[in-house]
C-alpha positions as CSV (number, residue, x, y, z in Angstrom):
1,X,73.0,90.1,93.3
2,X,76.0,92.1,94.7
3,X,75.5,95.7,95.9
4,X,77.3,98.3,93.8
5,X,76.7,102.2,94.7
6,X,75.6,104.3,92.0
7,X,76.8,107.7,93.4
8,X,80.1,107.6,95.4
9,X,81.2,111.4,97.0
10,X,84.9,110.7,97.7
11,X,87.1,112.8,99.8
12,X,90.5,113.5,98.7
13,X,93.5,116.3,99.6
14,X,96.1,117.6,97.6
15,X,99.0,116.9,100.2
16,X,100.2,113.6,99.6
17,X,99.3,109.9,98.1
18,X,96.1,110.2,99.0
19,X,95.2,112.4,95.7
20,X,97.0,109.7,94.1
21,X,94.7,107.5,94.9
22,X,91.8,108.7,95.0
23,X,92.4,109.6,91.3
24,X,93.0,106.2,90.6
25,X,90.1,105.0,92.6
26,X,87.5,107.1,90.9
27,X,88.8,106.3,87.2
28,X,88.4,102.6,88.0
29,X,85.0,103.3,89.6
30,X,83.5,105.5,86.8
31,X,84.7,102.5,84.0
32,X,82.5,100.7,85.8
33,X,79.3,102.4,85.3
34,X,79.5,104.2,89.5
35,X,79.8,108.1,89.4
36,X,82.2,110.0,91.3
37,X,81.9,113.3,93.1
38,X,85.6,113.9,94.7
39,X,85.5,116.4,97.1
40,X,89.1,118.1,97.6
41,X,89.6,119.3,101.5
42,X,91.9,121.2,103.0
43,X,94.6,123.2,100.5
44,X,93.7,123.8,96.7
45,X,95.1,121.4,94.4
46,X,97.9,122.9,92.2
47,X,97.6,123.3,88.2
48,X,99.0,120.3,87.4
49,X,97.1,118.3,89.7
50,X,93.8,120.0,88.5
51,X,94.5,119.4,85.1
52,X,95.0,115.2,86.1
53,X,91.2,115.3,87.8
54,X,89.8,117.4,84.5
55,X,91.5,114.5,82.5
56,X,89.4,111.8,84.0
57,X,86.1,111.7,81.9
58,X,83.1,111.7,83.8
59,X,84.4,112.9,87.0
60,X,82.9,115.8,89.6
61,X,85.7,118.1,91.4
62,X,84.4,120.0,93.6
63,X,87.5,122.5,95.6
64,X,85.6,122.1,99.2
65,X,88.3,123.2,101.4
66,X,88.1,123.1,105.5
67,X,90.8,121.8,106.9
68,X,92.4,118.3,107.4
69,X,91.9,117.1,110.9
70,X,96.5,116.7,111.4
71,X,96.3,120.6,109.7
72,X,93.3,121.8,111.8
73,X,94.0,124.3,114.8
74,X,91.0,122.4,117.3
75,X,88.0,120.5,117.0
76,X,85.9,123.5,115.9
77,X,87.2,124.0,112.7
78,X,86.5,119.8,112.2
79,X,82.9,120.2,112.8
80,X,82.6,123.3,110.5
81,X,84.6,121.0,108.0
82,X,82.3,117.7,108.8
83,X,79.2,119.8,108.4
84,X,80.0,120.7,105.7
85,X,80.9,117.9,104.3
86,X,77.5,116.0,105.3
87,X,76.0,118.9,103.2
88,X,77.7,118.1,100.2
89,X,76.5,114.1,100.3
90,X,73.0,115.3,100.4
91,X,73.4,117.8,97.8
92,X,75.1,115.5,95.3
93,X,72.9,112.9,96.2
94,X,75.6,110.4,96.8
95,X,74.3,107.0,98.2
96,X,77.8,106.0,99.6
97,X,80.6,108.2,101.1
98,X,84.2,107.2,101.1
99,X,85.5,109.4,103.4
100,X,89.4,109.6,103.2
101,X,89.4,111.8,106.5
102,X,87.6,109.5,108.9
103,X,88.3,112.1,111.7
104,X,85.3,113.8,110.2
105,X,82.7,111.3,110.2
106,X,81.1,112.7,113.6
107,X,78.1,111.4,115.2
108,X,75.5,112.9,112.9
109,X,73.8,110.5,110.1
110,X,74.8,111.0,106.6
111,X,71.9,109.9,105.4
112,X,74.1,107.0,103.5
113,X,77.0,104.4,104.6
114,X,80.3,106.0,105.3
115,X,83.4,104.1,104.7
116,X,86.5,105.3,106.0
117,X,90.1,105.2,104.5
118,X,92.6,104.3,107.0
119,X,95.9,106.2,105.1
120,X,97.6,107.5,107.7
121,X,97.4,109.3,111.6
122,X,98.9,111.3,113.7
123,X,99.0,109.2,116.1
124,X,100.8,106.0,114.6
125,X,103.1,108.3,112.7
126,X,104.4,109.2,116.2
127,X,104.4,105.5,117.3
128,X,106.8,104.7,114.3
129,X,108.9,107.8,114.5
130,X,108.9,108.9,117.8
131,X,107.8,105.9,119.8
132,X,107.4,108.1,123.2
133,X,103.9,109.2,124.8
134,X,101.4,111.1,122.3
135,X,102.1,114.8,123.0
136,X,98.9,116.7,124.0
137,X,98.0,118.4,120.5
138,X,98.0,115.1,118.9
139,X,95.7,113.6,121.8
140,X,92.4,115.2,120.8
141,X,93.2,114.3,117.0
142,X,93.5,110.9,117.9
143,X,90.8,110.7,119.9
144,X,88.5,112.4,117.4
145,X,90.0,110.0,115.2
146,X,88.9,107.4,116.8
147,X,85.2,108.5,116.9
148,X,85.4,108.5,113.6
149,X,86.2,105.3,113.0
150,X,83.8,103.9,115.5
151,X,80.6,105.7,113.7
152,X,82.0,104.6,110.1
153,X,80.0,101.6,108.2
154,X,83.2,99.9,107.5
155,X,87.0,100.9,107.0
156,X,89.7,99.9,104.7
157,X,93.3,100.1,104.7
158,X,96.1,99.7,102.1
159,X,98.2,97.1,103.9
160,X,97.8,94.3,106.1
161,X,100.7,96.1,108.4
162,X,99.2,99.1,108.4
163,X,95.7,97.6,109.4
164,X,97.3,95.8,112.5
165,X,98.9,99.1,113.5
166,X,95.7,100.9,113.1
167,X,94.2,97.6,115.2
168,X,96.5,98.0,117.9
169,X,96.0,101.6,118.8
170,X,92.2,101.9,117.5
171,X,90.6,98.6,118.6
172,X,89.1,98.7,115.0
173,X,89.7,96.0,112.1
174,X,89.9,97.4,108.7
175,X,89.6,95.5,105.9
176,X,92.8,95.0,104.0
177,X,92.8,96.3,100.2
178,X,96.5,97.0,98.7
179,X,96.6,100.3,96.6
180,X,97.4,100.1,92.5
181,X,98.6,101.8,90.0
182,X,98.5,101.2,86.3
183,X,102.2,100.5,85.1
184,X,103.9,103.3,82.9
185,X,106.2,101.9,80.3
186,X,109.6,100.3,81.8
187,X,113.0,102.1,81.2
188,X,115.6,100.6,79.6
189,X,118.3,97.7,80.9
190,X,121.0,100.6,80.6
191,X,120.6,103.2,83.3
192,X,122.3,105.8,84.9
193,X,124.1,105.0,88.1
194,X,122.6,107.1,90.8
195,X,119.7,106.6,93.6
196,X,116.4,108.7,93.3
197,X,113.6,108.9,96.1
198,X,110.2,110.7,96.1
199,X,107.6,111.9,97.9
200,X,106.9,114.0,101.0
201,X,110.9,114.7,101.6
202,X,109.5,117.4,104.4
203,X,107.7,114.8,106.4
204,X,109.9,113.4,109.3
205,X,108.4,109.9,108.8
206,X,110.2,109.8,105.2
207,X,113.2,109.9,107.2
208,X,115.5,111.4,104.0
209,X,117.7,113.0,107.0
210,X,119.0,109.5,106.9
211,X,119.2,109.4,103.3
212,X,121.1,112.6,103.4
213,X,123.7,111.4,105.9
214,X,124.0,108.3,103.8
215,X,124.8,110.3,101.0
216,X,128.0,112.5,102.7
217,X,129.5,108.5,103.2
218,X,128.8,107.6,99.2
219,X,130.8,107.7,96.3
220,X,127.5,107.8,94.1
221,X,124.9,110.4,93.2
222,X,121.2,110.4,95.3
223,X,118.3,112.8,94.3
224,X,115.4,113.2,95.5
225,X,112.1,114.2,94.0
226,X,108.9,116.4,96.0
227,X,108.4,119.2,98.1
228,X,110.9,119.9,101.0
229,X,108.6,122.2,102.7
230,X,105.2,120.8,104.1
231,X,101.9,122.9,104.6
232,X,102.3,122.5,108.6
233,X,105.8,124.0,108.5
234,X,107.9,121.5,108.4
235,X,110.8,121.4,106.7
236,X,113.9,119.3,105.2
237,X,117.2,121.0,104.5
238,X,119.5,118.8,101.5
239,X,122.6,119.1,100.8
240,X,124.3,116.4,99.6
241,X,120.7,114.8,98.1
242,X,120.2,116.8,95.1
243,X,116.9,118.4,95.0
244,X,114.9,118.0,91.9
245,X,111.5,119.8,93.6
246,X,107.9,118.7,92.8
247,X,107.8,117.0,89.7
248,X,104.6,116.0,87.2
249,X,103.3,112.7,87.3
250,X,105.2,112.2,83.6
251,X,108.3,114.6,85.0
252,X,108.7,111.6,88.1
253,X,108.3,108.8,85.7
254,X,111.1,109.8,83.4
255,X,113.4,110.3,86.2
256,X,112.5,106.7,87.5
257,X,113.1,105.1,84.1
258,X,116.3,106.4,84.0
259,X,117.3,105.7,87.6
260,X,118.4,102.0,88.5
261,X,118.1,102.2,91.9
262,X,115.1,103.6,94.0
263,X,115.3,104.2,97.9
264,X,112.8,104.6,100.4
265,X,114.0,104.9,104.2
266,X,110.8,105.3,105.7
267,X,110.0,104.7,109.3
268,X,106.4,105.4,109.2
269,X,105.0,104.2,105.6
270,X,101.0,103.1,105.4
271,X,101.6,101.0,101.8
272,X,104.1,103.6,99.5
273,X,103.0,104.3,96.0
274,X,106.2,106.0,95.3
275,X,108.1,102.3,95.8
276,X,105.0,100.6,94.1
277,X,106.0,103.5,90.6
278,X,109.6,102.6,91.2
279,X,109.3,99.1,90.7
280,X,106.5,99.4,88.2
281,X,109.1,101.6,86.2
282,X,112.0,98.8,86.9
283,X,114.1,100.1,89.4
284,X,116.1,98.0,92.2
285,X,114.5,99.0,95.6
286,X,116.5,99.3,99.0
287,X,113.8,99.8,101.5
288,X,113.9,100.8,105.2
289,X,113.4,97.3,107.2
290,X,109.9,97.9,108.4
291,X,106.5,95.8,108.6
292,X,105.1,97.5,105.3
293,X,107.7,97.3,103.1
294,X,108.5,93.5,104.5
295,X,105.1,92.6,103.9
296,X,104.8,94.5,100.2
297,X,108.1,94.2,98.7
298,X,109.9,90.3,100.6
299,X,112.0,88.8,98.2
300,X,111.5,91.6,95.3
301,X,113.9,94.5,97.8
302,X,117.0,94.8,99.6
303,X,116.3,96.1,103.6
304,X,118.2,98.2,105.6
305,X,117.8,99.2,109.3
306,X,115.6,102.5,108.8
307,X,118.3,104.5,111.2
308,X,121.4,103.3,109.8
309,X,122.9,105.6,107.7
310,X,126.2,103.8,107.3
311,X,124.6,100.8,106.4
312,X,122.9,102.3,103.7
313,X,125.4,104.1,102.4
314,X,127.2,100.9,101.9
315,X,124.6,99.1,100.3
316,X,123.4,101.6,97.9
317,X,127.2,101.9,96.6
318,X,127.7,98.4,96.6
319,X,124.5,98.5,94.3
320,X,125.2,100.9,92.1
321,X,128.8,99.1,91.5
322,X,126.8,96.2,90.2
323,X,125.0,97.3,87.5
324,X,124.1,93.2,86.7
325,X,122.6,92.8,90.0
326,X,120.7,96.0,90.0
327,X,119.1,94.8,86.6
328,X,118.1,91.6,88.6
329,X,116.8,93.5,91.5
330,X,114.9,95.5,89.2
331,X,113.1,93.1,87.1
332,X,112.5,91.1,90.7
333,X,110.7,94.5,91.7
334,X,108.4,95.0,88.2
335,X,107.3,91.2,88.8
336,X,106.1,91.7,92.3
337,X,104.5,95.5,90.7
338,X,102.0,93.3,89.2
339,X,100.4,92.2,91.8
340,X,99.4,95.6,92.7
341,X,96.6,96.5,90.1
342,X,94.1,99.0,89.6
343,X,91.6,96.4,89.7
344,X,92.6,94.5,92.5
345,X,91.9,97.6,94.4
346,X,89.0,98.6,92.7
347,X,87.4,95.1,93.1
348,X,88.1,94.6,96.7
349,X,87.0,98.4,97.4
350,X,83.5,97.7,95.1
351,X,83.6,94.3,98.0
352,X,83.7,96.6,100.9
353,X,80.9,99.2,99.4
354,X,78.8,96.5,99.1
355,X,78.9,95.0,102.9
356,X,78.6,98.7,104.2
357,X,75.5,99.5,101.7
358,X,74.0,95.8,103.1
359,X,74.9,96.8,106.4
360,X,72.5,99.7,105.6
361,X,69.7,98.2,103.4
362,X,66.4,97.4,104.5
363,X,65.9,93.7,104.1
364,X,65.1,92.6,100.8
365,X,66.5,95.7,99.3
366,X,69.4,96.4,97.1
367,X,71.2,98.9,95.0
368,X,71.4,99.3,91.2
């Protein structure tokens, strides 16, 4: 009989995709008879984002706060955060923790099997944006990390790319599990002609100060969905990307229905759930040329060198010339959506639960 946990305390922040998918994660989890405790760290989820979690039946939010190991100020405020946390998984009696913050595992037993979500670092962010030495305040994060992932049970991460990367500067091996999302409705063949992107538009590793120089060489219209200001001070000035700001879940969806062409120029990108919902809703995708989107999207995507702003300029006009082949493009992308499921994900998470909980069980013994 295959091990399934009963109780599951999930870590989650309000940040970025990670509440995304967590969300999905414990609505896939809790259909299947597991309960969910998702612990929220670092800053309070907004109203909108608090109103998604009440919507999912059955599931526990619980606002813990403590900081996020790339937000903290040193390794104090991670233990407070981490002891905290080890608190909570008694207290809710959770027999499995999926910690989506592996710098907090620390060296202390949990008193159940941790598995750690490999979403993103600091330090391969700066290998794909920066590519020069680690600066010093991102040493003791990544070396923290590190620890973390040692002392986990097991570790998973969305995309095979992303699980080499985290290979090559961890000397850990993930398992590979490729995020979902259940498919909204499609938008119609006739679309507006203009470019939308999404997401973190503060982070440097989004790289829209490409996009925006692309967009002073086009003829056509680019805007760009999410918050331009980050909670560690960083910031993105637009100005010829038109800013839409943060946008609700259905807000974002009605914008990509209506949008034929959907851009991401990432340099750093783990697996992209904003290019998974483009596609889902239809949209052709020009993607920044890097291992992620090569691996996820082949054949289903046009690719542009991730620095080239002429380039994709160019390409995204020539696109939205040809409405016929952006139609193509975009019914090439909703095929290759499918593949990326809720439960594929669910189903290969449940698989790596249950080698961390045998890992963990006395011979013989199993969960319910």
């Amino acid at each position: 009989m295959s091990l399934r946990p009963r109780h599951v305390l999930m870590t989650a922040d309000a940040v970025g995709g990670v509440w995304t998918y967590a969300l999905d994660l414990a609505e896939a989890l809790l259909a299947r008879g597991v309960r969910v405790s998702l612990a929220v760290l670092g800053p309070a989820p907004g109203g909108v984002q608090r109103r998604a979690a009440q919507r999912i039946n059955g599931l526990r939010l619980i606002e813990a706060g403590g900081t996020l190991d790339w937000l903290a100020e040193g390794p104090s405020q991670l233990d407070r955060t981490a002891r905290a946390l080890r608190g909570l998984a008694v207290q809710t009696g959770a027999d499995l923790v999926h910690l989506n913050a592996p710098a907090l595992r620390g060296d202390d037993d949990w008193g159940a099997p941790v598995v750690g979500g490999c979403h993103s670092c600091v330090a391969t962010w700066w290998d794909a944006v920066r590519g020069t030495d680690l600066p010093q305040d991102f040493q003791w994060r990544t070396e923290r990390l590190a620890q973390g992932y040692r002392r986990c049970d097991r570790l998973v991460a969305p995309s095979f790319a992303f699980m080499q990367a985290t290979a090559a500067r961890y000397g850990v091996l993930p398992a590979t599990v490729r995020n979902g999302r259940r498919p909204a409705e499609a938008g119609p063949e006739t679309r507006r002609r203009g470019v939308l992107t999404s997401g973190r538009l503060w982070d440097e590793g989004k790289n829209i100060a490409t996009l925006e120089r692309a967009a002073r060489r086009m003829r056509g219209r680019v805007e760009a969905a999410g918050a331009v200001e980050g909670p560690n001070g960083q910031a993105v000035a637009l100005d010829r990307v038109h800013a839409l700001g943060r946008l609700s879940a259905s807000d974002l969806q009605q914008q990509l229905r209506q949008a034929s062409v959907f851009c991401a120029p990432a340099l750093y990108e783990p697996f992209g759930l904003g290019v998974l919902e483009a596609a889902q809703a239809g949209c052709a995708l020009v993607l920044a040329d890097i291992p992620t989107f090569r691996e996820l999207w082949e054949g289903a995507a046009l690719f542009v060198p991730p620095r080239d702003d002429g380039a994709l300029a160019a390409v995204l006009d020539d696109l939205l010339d040809d409405a016929d082949r952006a139609r193509r493009l975009g019914r090439l992308a909703s095929a290759r959506a499918r593949q990326f499921s809720i439960d594929a994900m669910v189903e290969g998470t449940l698989a790596v639960y249950a080698e961390a909980l045998a890992q963990r069980a006395p011979f013989g013994e199993a969960a319910a």
